[in-house]
GUKOLKE-11774 format. One record per residue: residue number from 0; x, y, z of N, C-alpha, C, O in turn. Coordinates in steps of 0.05 Angstrom, whole numbers. Layout:
<atom seq="NUM" n_c1="X" n_c2="Y" n_c3="Z" ca_c1="X" ca_c2="Y" ca_c3="Z" c_c1="X" c_c2="Y" c_c3="Z" o_c1="X" o_c2="Y" o_c3="Z"/>
...
***
This chain:
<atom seq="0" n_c1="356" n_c2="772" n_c3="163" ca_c1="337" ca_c2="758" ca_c3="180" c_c1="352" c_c2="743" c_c3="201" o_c1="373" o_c2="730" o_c3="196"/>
<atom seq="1" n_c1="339" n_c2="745" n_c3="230" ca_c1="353" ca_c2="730" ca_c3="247" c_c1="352" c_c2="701" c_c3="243" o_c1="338" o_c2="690" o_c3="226"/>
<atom seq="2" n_c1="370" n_c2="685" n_c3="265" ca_c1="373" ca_c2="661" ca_c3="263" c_c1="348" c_c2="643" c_c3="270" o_c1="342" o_c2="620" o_c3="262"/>
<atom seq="3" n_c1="336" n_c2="658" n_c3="289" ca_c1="313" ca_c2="643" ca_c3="306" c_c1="290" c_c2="648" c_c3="292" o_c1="271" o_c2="634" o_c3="299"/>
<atom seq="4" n_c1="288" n_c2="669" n_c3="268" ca_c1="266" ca_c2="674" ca_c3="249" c_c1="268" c_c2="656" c_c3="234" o_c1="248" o_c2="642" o_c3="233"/>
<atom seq="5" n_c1="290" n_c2="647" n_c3="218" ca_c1="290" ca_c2="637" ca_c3="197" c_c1="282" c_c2="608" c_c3="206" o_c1="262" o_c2="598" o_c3="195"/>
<atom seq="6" n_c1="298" n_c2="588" n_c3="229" ca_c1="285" ca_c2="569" ca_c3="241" c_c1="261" c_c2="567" c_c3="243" o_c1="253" o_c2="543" o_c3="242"/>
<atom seq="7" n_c1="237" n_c2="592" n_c3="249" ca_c1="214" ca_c2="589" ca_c3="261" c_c1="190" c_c2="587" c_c3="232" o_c1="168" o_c2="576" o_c3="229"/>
<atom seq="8" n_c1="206" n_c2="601" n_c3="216" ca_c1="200" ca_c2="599" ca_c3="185" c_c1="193" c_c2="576" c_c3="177" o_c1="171" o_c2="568" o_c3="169"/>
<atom seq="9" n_c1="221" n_c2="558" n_c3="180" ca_c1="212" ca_c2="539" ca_c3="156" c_c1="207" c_c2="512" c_c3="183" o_c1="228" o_c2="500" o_c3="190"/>
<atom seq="10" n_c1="190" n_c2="508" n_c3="193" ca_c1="175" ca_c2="492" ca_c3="217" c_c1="161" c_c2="485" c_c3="199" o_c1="155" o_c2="502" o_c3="182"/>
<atom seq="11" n_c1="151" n_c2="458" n_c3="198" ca_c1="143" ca_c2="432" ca_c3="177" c_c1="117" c_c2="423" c_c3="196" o_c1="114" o_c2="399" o_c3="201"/>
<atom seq="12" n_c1="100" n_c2="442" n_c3="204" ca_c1="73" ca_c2="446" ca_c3="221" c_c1="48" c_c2="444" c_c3="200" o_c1="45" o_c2="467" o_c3="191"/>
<atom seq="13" n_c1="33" n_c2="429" n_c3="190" ca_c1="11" ca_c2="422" ca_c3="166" c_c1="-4" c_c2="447" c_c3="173" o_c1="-7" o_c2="458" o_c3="195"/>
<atom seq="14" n_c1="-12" n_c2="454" n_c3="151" ca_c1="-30" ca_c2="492" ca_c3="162" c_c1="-63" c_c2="477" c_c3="174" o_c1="-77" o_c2="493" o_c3="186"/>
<atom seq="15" n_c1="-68" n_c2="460" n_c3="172" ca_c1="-90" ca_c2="461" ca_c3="182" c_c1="-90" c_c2="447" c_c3="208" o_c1="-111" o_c2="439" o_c3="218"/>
<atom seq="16" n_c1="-66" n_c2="443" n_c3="221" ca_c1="-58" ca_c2="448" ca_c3="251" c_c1="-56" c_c2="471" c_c3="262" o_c1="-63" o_c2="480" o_c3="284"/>
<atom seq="17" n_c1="-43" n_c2="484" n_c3="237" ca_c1="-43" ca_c2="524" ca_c3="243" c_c1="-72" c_c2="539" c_c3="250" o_c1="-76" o_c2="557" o_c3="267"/>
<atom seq="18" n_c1="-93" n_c2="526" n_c3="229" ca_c1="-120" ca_c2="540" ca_c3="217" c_c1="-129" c_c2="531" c_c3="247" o_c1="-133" o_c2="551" o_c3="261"/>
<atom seq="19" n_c1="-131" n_c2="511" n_c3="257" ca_c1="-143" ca_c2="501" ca_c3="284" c_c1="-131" c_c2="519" c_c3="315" o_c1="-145" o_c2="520" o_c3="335"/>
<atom seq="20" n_c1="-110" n_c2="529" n_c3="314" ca_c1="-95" ca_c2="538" ca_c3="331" c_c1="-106" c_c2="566" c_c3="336" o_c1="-116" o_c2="577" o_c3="356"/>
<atom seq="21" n_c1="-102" n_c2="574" n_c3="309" ca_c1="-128" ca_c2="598" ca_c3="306" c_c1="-148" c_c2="608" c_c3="310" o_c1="-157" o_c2="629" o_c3="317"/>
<atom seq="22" n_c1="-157" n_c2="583" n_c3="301" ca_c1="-186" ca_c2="585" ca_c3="309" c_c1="-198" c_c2="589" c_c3="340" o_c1="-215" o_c2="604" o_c3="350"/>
<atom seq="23" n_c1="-182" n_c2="569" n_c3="349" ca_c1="-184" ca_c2="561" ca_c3="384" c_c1="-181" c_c2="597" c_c3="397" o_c1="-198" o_c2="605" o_c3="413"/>
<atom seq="24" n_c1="-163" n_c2="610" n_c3="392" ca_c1="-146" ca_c2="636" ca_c3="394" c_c1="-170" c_c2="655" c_c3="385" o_c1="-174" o_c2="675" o_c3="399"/>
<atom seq="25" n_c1="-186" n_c2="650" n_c3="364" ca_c1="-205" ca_c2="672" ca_c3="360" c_c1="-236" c_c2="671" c_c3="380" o_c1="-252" o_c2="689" o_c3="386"/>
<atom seq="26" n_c1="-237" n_c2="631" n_c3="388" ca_c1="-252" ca_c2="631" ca_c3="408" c_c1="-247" c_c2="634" c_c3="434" o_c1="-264" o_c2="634" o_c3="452"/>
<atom seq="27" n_c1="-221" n_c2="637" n_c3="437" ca_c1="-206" ca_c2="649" ca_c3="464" c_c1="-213" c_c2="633" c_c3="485" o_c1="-222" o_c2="643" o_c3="506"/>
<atom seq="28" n_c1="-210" n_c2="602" n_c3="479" ca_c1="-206" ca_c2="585" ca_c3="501" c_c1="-181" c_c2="564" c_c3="484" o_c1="-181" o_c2="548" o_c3="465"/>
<atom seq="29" n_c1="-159" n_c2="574" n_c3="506" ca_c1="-136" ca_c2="565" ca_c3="499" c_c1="-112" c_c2="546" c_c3="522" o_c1="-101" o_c2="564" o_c3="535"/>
<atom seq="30" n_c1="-105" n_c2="527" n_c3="528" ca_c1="-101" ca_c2="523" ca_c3="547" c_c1="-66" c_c2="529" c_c3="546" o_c1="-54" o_c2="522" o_c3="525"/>
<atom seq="31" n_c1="-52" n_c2="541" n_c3="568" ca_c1="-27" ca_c2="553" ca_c3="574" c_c1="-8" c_c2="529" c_c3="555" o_c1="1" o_c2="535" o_c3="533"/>
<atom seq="32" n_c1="-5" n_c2="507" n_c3="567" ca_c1="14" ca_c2="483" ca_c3="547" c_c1="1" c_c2="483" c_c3="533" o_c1="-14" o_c2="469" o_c3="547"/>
<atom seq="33" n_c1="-15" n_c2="487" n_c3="509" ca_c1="-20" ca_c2="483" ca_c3="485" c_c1="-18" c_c2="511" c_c3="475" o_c1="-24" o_c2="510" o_c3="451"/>
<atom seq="34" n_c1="-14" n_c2="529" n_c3="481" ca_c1="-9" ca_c2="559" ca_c3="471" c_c1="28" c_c2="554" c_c3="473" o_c1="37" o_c2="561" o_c3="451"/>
<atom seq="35" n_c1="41" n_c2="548" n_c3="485" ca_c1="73" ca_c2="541" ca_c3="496" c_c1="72" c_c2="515" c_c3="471" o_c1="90" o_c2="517" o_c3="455"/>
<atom seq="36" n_c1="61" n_c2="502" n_c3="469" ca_c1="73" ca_c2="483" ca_c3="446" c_c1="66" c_c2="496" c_c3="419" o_c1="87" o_c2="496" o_c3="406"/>
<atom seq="37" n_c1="49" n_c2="504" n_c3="407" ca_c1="42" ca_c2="531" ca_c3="389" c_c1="64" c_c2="534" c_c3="385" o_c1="80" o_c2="523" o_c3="370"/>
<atom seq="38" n_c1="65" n_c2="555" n_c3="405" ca_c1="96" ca_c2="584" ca_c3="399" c_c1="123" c_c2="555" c_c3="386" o_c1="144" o_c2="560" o_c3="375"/>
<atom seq="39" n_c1="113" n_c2="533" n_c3="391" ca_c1="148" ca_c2="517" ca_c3="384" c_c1="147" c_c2="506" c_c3="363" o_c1="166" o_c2="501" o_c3="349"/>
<atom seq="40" n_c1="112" n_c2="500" n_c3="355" ca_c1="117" ca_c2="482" ca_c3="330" c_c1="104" c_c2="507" c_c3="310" o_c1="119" o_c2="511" o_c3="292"/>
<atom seq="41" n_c1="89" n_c2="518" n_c3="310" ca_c1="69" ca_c2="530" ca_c3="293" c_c1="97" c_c2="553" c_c3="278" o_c1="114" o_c2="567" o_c3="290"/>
<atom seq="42" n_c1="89" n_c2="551" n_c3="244" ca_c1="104" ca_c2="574" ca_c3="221" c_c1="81" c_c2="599" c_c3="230" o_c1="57" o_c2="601" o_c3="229"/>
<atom seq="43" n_c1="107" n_c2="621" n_c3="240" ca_c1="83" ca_c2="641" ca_c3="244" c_c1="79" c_c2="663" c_c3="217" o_c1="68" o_c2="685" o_c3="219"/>
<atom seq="44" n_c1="89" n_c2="652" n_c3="197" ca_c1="82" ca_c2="660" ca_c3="168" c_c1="55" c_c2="646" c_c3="164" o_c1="37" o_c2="657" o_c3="151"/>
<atom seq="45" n_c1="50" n_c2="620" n_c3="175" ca_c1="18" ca_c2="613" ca_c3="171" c_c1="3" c_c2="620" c_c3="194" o_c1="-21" o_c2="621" o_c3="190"/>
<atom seq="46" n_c1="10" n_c2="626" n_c3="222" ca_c1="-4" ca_c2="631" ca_c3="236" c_c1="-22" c_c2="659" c_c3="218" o_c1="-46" o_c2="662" o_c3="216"/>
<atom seq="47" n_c1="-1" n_c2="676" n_c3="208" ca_c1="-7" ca_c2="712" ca_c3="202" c_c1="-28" c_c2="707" c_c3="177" o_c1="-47" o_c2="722" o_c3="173"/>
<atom seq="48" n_c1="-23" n_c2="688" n_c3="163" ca_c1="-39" ca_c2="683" ca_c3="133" c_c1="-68" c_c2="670" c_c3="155" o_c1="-88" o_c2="685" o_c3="158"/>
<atom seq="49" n_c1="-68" n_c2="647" n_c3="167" ca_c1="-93" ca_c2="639" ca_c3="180" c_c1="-106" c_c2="660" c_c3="191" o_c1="-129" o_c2="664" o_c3="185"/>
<atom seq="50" n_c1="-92" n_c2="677" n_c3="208" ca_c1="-110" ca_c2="698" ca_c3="227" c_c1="-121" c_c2="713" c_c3="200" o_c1="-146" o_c2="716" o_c3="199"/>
<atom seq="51" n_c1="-108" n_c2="721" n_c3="182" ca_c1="-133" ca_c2="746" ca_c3="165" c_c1="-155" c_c2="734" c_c3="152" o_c1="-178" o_c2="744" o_c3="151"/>
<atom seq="52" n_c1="-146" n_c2="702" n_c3="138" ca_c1="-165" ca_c2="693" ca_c3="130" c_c1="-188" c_c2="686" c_c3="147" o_c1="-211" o_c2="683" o_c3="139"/>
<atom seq="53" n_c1="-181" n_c2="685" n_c3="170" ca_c1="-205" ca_c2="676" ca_c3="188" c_c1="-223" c_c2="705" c_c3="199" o_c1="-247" o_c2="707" o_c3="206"/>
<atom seq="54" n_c1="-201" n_c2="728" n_c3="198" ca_c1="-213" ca_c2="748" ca_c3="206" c_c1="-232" c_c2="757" c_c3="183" o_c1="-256" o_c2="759" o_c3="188"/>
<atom seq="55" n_c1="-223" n_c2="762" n_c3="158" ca_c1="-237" ca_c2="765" ca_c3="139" c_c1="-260" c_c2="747" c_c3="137" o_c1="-281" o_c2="758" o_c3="133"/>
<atom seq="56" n_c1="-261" n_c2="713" n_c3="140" ca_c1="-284" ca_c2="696" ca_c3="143" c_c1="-302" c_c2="714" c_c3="161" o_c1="-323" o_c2="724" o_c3="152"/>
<atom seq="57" n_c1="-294" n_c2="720" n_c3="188" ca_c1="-314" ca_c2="737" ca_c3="208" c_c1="-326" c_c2="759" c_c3="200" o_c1="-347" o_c2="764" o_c3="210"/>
<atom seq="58" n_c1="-316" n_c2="773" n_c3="181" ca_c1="-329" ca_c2="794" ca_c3="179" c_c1="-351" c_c2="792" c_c3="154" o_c1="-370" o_c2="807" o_c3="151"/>
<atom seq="59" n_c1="-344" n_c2="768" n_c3="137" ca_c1="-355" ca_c2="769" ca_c3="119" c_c1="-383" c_c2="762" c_c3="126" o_c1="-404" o_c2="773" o_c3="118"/>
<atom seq="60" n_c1="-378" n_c2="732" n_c3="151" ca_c1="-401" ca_c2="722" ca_c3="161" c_c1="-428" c_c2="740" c_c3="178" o_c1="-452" o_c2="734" o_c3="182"/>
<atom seq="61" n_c1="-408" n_c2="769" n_c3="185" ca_c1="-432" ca_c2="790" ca_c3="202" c_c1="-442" c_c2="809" c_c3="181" o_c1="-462" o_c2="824" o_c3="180"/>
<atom seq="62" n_c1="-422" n_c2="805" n_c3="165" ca_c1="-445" ca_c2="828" ca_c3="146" c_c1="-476" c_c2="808" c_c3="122" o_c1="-499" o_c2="816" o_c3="116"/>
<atom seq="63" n_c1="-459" n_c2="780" n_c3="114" ca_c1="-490" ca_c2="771" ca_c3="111" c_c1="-509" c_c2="767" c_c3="138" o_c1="-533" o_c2="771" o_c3="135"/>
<atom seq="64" n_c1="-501" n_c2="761" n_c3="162" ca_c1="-514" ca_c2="770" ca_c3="180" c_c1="-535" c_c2="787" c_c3="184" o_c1="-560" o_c2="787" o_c3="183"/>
<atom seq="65" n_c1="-519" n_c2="799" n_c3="187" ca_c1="-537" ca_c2="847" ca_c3="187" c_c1="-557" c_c2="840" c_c3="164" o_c1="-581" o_c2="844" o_c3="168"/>
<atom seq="66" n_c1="-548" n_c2="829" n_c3="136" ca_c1="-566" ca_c2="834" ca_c3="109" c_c1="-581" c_c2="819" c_c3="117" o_c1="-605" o_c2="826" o_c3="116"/>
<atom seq="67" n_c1="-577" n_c2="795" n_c3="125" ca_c1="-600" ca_c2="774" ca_c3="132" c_c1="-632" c_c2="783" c_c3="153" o_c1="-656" o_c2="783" o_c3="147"/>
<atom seq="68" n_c1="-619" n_c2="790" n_c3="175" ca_c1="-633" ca_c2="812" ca_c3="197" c_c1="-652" c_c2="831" c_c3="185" o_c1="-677" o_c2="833" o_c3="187"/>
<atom seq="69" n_c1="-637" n_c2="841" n_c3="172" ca_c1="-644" ca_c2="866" ca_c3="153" c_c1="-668" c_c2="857" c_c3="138" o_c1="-690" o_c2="864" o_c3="145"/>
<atom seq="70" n_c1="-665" n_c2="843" n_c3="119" ca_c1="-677" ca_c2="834" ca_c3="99" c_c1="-694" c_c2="812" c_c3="106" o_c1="-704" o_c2="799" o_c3="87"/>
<atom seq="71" n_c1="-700" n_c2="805" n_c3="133" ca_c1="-730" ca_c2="790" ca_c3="139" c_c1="-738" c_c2="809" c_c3="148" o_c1="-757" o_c2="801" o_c3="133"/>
<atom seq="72" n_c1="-749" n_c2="839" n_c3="162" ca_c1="-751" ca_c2="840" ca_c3="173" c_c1="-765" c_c2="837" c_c3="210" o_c1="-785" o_c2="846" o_c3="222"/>
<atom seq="73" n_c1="-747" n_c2="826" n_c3="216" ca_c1="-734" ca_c2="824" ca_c3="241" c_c1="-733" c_c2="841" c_c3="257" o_c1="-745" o_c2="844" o_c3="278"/>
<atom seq="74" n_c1="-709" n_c2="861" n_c3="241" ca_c1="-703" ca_c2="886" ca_c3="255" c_c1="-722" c_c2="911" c_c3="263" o_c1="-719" o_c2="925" o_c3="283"/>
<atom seq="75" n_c1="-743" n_c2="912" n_c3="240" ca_c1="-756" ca_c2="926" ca_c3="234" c_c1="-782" c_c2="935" c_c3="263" o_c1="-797" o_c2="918" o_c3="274"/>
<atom seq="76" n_c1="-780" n_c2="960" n_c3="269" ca_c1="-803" ca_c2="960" ca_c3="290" c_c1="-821" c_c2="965" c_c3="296" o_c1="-830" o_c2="957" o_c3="318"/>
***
């Protein structure tokens, strides 16, 4: 492992500074110095663990969605 990995590793960043960083990133309003301070403080071992859990939160949240839709029907025509 390189030198600049292993530094970026063990970065002492609280994950729910991480979970927020994420979040902002999945709502895709991000501002340039706060994406540049990210990349310096944020463990991107928790960035990678936040992004699936949040991606997985998303998907979980559209499929009760769909069932929800579904199951008043709503959809129905």
């Amino acid at each position: 492992m390189s030198q600049d990995l292993r530094e970026a590793v063990q970065r002492k960043v609280s994950f729910r500074q991480t979970v927020s960083a994420v979040a902002w990133s999945f709502f895709g309003v991000r501002r340039g110095a706060d994406h540049v301070s990210d990349m310096q403080k944020l463990n991107p071992v928790h960035v990678v663990i936040a992004g699936l859990i949040g991606a997985a939160l998303f998907v979980v949240l559209l499929v009760l969605l769909v069932q929800w839709v579904i199951g008043s029907g709503v959809a129905a025509a």
